[in-house]
C-alpha positions in Angstrom: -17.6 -11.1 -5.2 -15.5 -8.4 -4.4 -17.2 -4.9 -2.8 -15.6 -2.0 -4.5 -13.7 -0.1 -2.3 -15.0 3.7 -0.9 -13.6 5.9 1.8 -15.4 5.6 4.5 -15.4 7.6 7.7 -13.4 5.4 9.5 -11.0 5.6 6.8 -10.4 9.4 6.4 -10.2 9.4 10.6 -7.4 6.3 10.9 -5.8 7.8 7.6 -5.8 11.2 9.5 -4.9 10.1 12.8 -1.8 7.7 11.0 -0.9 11.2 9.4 -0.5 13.5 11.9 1.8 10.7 13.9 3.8 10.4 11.0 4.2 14.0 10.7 5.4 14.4 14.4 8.1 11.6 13.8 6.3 9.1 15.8 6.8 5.4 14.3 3.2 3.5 13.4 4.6 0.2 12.5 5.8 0.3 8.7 3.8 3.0 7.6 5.2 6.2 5.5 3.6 8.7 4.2 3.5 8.8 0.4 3.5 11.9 -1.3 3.1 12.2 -5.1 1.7 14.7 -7.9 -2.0 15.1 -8.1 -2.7 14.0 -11.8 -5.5 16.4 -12.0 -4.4 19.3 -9.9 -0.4 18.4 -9.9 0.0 19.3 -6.4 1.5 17.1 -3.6 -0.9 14.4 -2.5 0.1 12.7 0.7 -1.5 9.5 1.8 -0.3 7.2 4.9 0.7 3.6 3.6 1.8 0.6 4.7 5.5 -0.5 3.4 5.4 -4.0 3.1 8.9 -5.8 3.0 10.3 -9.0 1.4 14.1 -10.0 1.1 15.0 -6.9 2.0 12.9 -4.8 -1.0 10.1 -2.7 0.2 6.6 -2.9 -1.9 3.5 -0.8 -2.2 0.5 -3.1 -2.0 -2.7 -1.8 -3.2 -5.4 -3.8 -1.2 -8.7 -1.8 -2.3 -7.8 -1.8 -5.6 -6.7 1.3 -8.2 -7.0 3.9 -5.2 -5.9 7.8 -6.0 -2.3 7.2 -4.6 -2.3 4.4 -7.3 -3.7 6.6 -9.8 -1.4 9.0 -9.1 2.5 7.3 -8.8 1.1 5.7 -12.3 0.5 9.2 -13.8 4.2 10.4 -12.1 6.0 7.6 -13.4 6.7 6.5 -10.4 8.2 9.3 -9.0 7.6 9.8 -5.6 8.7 11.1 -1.8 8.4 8.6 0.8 8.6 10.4 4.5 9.2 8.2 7.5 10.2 10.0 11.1 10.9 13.0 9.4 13.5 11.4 6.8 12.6 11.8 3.6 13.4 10.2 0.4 12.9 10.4 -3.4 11.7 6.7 -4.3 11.1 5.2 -8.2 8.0 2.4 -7.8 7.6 0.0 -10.7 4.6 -1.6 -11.1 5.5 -5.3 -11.2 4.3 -7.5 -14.0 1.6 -10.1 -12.5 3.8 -13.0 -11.6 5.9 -10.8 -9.7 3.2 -9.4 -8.0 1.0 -12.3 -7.0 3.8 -13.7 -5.1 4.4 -10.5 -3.2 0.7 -9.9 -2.6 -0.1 -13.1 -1.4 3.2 -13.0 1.3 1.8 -9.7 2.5 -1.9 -10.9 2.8 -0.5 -13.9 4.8 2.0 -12.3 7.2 0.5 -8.0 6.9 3.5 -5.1 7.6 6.6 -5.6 9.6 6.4 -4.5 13.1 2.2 -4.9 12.9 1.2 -7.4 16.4 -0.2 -10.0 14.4 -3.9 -10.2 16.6 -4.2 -6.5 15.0 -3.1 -7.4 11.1 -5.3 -11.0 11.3 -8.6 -8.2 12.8 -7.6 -6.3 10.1 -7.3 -8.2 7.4 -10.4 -10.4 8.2 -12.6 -6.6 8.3 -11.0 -4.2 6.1 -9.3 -6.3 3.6 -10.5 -9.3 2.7 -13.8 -8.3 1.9 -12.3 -6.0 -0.9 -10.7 -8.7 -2.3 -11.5 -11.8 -4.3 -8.8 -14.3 -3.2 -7.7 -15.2 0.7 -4.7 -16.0 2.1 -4.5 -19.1 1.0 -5.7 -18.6 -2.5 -3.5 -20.4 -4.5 -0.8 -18.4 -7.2 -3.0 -18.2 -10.6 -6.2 -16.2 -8.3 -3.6 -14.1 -6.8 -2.4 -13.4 -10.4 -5.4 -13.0 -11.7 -6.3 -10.7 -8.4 -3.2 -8.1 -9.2 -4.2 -7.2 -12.3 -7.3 -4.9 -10.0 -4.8 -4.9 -7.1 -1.6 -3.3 -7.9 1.9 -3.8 -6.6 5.1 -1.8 -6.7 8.6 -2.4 -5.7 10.4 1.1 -4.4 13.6 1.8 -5.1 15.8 4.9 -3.6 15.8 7.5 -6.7 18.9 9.0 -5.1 
């Protein structure tokens, strides 16, 4: 069984730290930083995440589950800014229907990010993901679809 996923301390420091890189336009890998209307408050909400990419589309994978940024693109529609060494764009995500997704989710649990040394993703993903998770990497197709359904995935387009 699954844990449910909470911020830990570790998390607000490496989501910090991730942050304030991104916002001097260093490059961390494949991470952006994501920044999309609070549902509650409808300010900007910016959170560091990982673009994962396949065939030349990028994805938002949602790991631990229906997180705030998850929350929140669902309550914009979709609309979002994506910020990357100080470029910025207006993306569209749409949440992929559970076929789609499994496929997607279980490349990106096999191979992590672009540009992430694999010894780091396999630590990684062996800590910090898998025990949020109810499938592994080599789950096969029908867990993984049955595992997007808590674990959202969205394909970004350019809203240009």
């Amino acid at each position: 069984m699954a844990k449910s996923y909470r911020v830990t301390t570790f998390a607000r420091i490496n989501n910090t730290l991730i942050s304030s890189l991104l916002r001097l336009g260093i490059k961390v890998w494949s991470f952006s930083l994501l920044t999309v209307r609070g549902r509650k408050s409808g300010k900007p909400i910016v959170t560091p995440v990982a673009i994962f990419v396949q065939d030349q589309k990028r994805y938002l994978v949602a790991p631990y589950g229906v997180v705030n940024w998850v929350c929140n693109l669902r309550a914009a529609g979709g609309e979002a800014t994506l910020t990357r060494r100080r470029h910025s764009e207006k993306i569209h995500a749409i949440e992929l229907e559970p076929e789609a997704a499994a496929l997607v989710f279980r490349a990106a649990l096999r191979s992590g990010p672009p540009g992430i040394p694999a010894v780091i993703f396999r630590v990684y993903r062996s800590l910090l993901v898998l025990p949020y998770l109810n499938v592994t990497e080599n789950s096969s197709l029908e867990e993984f679809e049955r595992e997007v359904l808590a674990h959202p995935v969205f394909l970004l387009q350019s809203a240009m």
